[in-house]
C-alpha positions in Angstrom: 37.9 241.0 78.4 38.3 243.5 75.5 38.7 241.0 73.0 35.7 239.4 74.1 36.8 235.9 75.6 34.5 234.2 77.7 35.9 231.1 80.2 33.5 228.1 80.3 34.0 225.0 83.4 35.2 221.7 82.3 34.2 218.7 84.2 37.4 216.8 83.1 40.6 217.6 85.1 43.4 219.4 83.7 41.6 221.2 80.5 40.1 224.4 80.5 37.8 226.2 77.8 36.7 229.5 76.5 35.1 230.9 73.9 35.4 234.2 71.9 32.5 235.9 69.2 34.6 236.8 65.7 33.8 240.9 65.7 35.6 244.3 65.5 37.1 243.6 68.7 39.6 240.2 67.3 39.0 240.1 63.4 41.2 241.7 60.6 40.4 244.5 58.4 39.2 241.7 55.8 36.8 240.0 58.4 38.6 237.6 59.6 39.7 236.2 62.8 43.5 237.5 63.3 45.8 235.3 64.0 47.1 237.5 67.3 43.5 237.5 69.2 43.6 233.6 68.6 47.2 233.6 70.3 46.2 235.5 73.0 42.8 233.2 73.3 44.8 230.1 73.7 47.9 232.2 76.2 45.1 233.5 78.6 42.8 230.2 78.8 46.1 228.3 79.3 47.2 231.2 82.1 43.6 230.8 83.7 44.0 226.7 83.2 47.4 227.0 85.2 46.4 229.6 87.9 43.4 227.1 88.6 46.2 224.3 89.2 48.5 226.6 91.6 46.2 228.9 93.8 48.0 231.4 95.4 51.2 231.7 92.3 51.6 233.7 89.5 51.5 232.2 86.3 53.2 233.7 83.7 53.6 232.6 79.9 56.3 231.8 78.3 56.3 230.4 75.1 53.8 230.6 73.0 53.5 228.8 69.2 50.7 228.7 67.2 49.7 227.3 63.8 46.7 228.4 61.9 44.9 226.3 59.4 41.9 227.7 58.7 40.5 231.1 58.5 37.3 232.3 60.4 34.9 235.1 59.4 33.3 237.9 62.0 29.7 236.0 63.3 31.3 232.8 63.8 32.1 232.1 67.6 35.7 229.6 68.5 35.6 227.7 71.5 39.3 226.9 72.5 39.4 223.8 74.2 43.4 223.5 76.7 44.9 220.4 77.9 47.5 220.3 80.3 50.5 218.2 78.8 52.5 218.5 81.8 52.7 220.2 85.3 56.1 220.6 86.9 56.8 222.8 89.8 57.6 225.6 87.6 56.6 225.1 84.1 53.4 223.9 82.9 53.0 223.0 79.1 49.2 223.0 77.4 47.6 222.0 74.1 45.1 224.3 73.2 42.6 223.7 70.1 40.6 226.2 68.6 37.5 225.3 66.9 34.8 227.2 64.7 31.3 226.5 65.1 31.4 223.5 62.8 33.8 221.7 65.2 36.6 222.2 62.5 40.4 223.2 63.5 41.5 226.8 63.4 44.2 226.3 65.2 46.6 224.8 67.4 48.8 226.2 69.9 51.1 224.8 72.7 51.6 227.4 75.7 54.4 227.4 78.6 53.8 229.1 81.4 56.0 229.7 84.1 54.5 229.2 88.0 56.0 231.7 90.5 55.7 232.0 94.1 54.8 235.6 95.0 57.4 237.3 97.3 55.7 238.1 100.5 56.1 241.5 101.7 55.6 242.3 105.5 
């Protein structure tokens, strides 16, 4: 992906992970991490997370709300770690924690994506 996000397998069921290098593709002007490439970190590993669940939908988000607590300077690498907080037929709602490299929290962000059934076309 252009931002540089790679998607890692999880041996527990219902969490998803990634991870994305802090470089000129997602960091500031200062060198840091910006706050809109961790957003979309956490909104497409919760999308991949909820396309995994429902093979064969579209899966769409929603509503996305993020709180950042810590900055993170280009060289460092966040792993993003989801956890699905609840699958309905339609909306799914993840947890998503991102880390630095010395396990502390960046930041948290809930996700709700919306699960569609593709119109079939014939």
């Amino acid at each position: 992906m252009t931002l540089g996000m790679e998607f890692v397998s999880t041996p527990e069921p219902d969490t998803c992970m990634a991870r994305m290098r802090v470089d000129e593709r997602n960091r500031q002007p200062f060198g840091f991490l910006s706050g809109g490439a961790t957003l979309a970190l956490a909104e497409n590993l919760a999308g991949v997370g909820s396309m995994a669940l429902c093979p064969g939908k579209i899966c769409v988000g929603v509503s996305v709300n993020g709180s950042h607590v810590k900055a993170v300077l280009e060289g460092d690498t966040v792993t993003a770690y989801g956890h699905l907080l609840h699958k309905g037929r339609t909306l799914h709602q993840w947890q998503v924690d991102i880390r630095n490299e010395a396990g502390e929290l960046i930041s948290t962000v809930q996700v709700t994506n919306y699960v569609i059934t593709p119109k079939r076309h014939e």
